[in-house]
N, C-alpha and C positions, 0 to 999 in steps of 0.2 A: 112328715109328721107335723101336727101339731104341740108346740111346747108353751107351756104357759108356766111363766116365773113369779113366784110370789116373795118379794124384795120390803124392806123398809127403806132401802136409799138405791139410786142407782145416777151415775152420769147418763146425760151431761146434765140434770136438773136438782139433783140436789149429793151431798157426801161430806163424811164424817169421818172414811176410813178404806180400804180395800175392797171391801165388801160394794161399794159402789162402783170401782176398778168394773172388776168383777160383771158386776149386772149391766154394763154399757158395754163391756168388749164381746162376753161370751155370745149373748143372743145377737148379735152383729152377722159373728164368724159363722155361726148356722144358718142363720140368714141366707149366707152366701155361698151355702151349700145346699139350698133349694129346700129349704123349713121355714115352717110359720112360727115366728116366736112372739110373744105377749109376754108383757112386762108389766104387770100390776102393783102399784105403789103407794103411798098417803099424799094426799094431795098438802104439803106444806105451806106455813107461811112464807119460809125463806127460799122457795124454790126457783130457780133458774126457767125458764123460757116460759115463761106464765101463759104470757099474752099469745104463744099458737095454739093452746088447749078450745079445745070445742064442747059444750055442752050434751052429753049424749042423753040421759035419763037420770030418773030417781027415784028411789022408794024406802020403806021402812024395813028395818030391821029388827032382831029382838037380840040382846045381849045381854044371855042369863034373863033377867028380870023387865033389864032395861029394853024399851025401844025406842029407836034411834035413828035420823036420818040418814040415806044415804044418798049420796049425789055422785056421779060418774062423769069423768072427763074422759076426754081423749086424743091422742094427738100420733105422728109417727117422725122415726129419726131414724137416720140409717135403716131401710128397708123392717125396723122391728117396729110394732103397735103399741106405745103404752097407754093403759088406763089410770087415771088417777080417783082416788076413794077420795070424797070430801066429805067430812064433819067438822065442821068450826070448834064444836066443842074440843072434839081431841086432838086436831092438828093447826087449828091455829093460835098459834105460839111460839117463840123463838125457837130455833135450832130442832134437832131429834129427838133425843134421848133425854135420861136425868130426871124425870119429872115421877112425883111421888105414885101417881096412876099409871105410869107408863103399862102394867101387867093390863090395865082393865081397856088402854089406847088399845094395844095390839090386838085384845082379847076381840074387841071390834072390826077390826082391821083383819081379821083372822076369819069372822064369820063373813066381812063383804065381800070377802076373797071368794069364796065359795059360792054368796048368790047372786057374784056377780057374773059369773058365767053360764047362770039360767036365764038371767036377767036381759044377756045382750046375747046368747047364745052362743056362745063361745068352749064348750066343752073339748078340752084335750085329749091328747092320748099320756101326755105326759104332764104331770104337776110338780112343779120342780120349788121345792121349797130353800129357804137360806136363813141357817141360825136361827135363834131362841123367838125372836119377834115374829117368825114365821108358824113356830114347829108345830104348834096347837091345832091347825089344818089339815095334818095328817090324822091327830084324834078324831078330829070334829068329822071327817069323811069317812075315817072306817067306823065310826061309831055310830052315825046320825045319815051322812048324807048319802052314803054307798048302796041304801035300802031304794030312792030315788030311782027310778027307770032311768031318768035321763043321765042320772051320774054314775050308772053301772059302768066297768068296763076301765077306769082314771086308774093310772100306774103314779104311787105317789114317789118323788125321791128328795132326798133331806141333806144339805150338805151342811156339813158342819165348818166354819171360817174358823172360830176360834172358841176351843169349848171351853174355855177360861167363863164363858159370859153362859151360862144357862136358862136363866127364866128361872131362879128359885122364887116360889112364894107362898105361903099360906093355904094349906089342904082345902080352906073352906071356898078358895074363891072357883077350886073347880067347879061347885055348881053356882057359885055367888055370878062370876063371870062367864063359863062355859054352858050354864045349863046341863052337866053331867052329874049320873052317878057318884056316889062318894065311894062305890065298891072300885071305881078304876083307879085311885089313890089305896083301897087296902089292899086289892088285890097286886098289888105293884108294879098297874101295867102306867102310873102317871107317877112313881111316888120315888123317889130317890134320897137316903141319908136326911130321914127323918122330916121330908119337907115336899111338897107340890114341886116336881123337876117338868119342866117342858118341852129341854130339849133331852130328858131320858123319853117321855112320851113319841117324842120325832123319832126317835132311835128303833121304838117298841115296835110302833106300828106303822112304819114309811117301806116300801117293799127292797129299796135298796140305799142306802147308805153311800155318801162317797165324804169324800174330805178334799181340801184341796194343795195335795202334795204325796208322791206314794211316802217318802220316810215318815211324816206326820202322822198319815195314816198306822203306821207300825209303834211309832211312840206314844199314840193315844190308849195303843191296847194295852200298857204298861202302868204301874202305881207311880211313876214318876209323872206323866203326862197325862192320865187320865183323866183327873180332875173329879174321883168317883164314883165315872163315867166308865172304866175301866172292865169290868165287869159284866154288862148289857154289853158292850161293844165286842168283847170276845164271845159272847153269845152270838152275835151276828157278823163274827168276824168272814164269811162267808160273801156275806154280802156290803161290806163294806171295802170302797175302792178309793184311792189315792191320785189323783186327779193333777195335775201340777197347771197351776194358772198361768195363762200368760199376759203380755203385756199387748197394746194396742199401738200396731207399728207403722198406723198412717197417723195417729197425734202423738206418737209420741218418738220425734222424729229428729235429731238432731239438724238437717239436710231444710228443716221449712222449719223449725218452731220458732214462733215470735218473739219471744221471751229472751234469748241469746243474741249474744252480740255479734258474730261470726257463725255463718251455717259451715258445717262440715258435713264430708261422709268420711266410710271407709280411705279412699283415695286421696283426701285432701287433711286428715286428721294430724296428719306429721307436722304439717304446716300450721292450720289455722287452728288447732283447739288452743293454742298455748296465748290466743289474742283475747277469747273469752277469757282466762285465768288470770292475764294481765288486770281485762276490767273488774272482775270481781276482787283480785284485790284492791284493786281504785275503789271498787263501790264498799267495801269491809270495812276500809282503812287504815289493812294490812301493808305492808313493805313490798310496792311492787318490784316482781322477781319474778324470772320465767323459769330462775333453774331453781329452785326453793322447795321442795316437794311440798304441795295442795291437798291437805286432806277433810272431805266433806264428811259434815255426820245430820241426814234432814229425819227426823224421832219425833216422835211423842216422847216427853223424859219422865217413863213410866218404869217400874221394876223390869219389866219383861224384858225393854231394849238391853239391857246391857251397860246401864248408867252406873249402876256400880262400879262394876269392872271400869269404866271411863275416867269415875272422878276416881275411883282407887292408885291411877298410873298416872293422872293429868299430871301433875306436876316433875314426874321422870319425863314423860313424854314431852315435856317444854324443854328440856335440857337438850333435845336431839335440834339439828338442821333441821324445822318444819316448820309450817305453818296450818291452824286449823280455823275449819267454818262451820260452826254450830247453829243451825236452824229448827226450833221446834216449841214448844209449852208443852206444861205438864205440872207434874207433883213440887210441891215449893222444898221437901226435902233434896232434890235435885236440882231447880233453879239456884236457890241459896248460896252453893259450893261452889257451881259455876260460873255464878254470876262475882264471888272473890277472886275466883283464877282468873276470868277473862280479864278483871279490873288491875289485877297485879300485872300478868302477860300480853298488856294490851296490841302489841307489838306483833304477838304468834298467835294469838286467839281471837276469833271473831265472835260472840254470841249474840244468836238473835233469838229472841225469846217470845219468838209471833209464828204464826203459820201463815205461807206466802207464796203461792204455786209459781208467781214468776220467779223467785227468789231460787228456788228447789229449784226449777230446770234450770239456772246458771249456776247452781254447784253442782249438778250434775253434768253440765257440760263444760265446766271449766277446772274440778279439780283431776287429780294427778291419780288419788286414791281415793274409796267409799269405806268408811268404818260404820259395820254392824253386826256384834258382839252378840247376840239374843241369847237370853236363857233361856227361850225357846219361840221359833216362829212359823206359823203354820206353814206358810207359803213365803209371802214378802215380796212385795213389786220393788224397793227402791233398790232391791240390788242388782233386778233386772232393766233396772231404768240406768241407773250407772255404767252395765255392762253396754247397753244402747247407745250411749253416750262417749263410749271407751274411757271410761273413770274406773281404775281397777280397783274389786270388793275385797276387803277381809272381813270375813264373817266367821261364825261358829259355824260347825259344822252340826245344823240342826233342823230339823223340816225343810221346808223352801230352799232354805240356803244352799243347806245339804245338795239338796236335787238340780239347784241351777249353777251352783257355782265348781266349775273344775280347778282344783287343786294346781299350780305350776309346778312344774317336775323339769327344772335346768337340766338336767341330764338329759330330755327327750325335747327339750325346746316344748312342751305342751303347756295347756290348761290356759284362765281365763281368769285367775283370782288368788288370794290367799284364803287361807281358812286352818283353826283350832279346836281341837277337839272337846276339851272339856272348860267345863263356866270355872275358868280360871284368870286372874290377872297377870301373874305371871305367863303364861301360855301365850294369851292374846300379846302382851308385848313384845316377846321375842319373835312373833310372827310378824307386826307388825314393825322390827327392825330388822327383819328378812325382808322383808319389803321395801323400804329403804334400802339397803343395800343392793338391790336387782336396780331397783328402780336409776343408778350410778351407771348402768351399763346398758347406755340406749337402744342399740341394738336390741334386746333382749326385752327392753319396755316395749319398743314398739312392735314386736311381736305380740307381745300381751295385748297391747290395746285394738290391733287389729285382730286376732282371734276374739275378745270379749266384743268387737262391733258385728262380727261374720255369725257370733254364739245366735242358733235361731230358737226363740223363746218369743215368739207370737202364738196367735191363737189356734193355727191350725193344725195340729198335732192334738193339743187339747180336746179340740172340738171332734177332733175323731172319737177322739179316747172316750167322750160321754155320750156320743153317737153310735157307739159299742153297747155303752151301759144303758142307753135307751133299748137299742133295737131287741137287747135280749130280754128284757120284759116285755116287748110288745110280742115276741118271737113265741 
């Protein structure tokens, strides 16, 4: 079949977040399962492999009122096609997101989406949308484009990454920006808690729904995690599926990655992870020590991670045998506090308060333990990046984590990780001194870290699972 993905970021040329994970691995793994996949994206200013893009075509467009250039690149990576939308106007400019237009960038980006596959002819069987910057393309086709000869027939599907982020904005710019009706805002097939919703509209009218984790999927149907989204989604709880992402296990590879000091695998991790650990405390300026227990935390230091709960214990948590490595930016309510402890504990705490991809793969290949606490996380790659790595995770037991990480049970010698059940500080530290404590009895560590390197959390399971959830629309 035909799969065409409509993304705002995807590797290896531009990312912000998971969601780029995501759009480089998935259409990869299909790929290589004998499907055509396309990857349509914004042609940015700050994107990664510029210079092999080729000029395909160009023409106008109308957005709502405006019309507006459009320009088409193209290029290909790992067996999938991407096209790039180019407007100078709304994509050349630092970084992705943030910017006070953003609703009226995507709004555009939403229609090129659409004729840009009459344009190079390229019509799916499959339109595979992602999150809020996406979702308006599900409207725009069952409303406007699905009347089209050529565009009969497109099975739309919507996954939702993280419904925290919606697309709320102003009823009026559905026809300002969309060139719609205002009765699809009263009728309340666009209109959610008072305001223009987007991704309710993705919800209304995409033929199936997925998310990308099954527990996620379950807690979104609830007032705790809905985000008051809660209510349409049990409406279409039928067709809403739980998808658990995976990770990409030829870069992301402890055995080749560049960034590490010492390659290991499975067979050689007893030996050498413990020489990367050595240099990351050399490169910290931590107390180098092999037998010290290492523990990594790479975040955004946003509410959701679990910062609270972090700096709530930091200071018990210095009183224990440990040492930690903090890599991320974020909210300055949480740099602040940390950035006191790291200066006090300078000895036990490492902060770095940048984002640094070589930096992240040497604390995932060289600490001992991964800390992440989430108040809730849809999916989550770095705990499967750690697992990769053999760096054992404590997490919450919530979305993602929930679903990848197995609990250890000394009793049966099993499992791949710690985890806690409720967003509590209390909880997470006593799990986190079960952990330490195992972590005393090698034996039993190096069991864990070889079952967390064996854990198979690649893409090919995945790819089934939405290989299912195509073929039964086309079916």
């Amino acid at each position: 079949m035909r799969i065409v993905f409509a993304t705002s970021e995807a590797n290896p040329f531009i990312k912000s977040g998971g969601l780029a994970d995501v759009l480089g691995s998935l259409p990869k793994a299909l790929v290589q399962k004998g499907h055509e996949c396309i990857v349509v994206l914004p042609k940015y200013q700050d994107m990664k492999h510029a210079d092999t893009l080729e000029y395909v075509t160009s023409y106008d467009i109308w957005v709502g009122w405006r019309k507006c250039y459009c320009g088409v690149f193209k290029t290909e990576f790992d067996g999938v096609t991407y096209y790039f939308i180019d407007n100078e106007q709304y994509f050349r400019r630092p970084g992705l997101y943030g910017y006070d237009d953003d609703n009226e960038r995507f709004a555009y980006f939403d229609f090129a989406v659409l004729e840009l596959m009459s344009h190079v002819d390229i019509k799916p069987d499959i339109l595979h949308l992602h999150d809020w910057q996406t979702a308006m393309i599900a409207t725009l086709y069952k409303e406007r484009y699905a009347y089209y000869e050529y565009y009969q027939g497109i099975k739309v599907v919507f996954t939702i990454h993280n419904i925290a982020y919606q697309g709320k904005c102003d009823p009026a710019l559905l026809s300002d920006h969309f060139g719609l009706d205002n009765y699809l805002y009263y009728n309340g097939n666009c209109r959610n808690d008072g305001c223009f919703n987007m991704m309710k509209a993705a919800i209304f009218y995409s033929d199936v729904i997925t998310t990308v984790s099954p527990t996620y999927a379950q807690e979104i149907l609830t007032d705790s995690y809905g985000e008051g989204l809660q209510s349409i989604l049990q409406m279409r709880r039928h067709d809403l599926y739980g998808i658990l992402n995976g990770i990409d296990y030829e870069t992301i590879n402890p055995a080749t990655d560049p960034e590490i000091v010492e390659h290991f695998d499975v067979d050689t991790v007893d030996e050498k992870k413990v020489l990367n650990k050595l240099a990351l405390q050399k490169e910290c300026g931590l107390p180098v020590n092999p037998d010290i227990p290492l523990i990594g935390i790479v975040t955004r230091l946003t509410w959701q991670k679990g910062l609270d709960l972090i700096i709530n214990r930091m200071d018990e948590l210095m009183k224990r045998d440990v040492q930690i490595v903090i890599l991320g930016a974020g909210d300055q309510k949480y740099e602040e506090p940390l950035k006191a402890i790291a200066a006090y504990h300078n000895q036990k705490l490492s902060l770095n308060l940048k984002y640094d991809l070589g930096l992240s793969s040497r604390i995932y290949a060289s600490c001992d333990m991964f800390l992440m606490p989430s108040l809730f996380e849809p999916c989550g790659l770095s705990q499967m990046m750690s697992l990769r790595y053999g760096t054992i995770p404590i997490v919450r037991e919530t979305g993602g984590l929930k679903d990848s990480v197995e609990p250890f049970n000394e009793f049966e010698n099993t499992g791949t990780g710690f985890s806690f059940t409720n967003y509590n500080a209390h909880e997470m530290m006593s799990i986190i001194d079960y952990a330490l404590e195992v972590y005393k009895d090698k034996e039993k560590w190096q069991g864990l870290v070889h079952r967390a390197m064996n854990a198979k959390l690649d893409w090919d399971k995945s790819a089934d699972a939405y290989l299912k959830v195509f073929n039964s629309l086309l079916d």
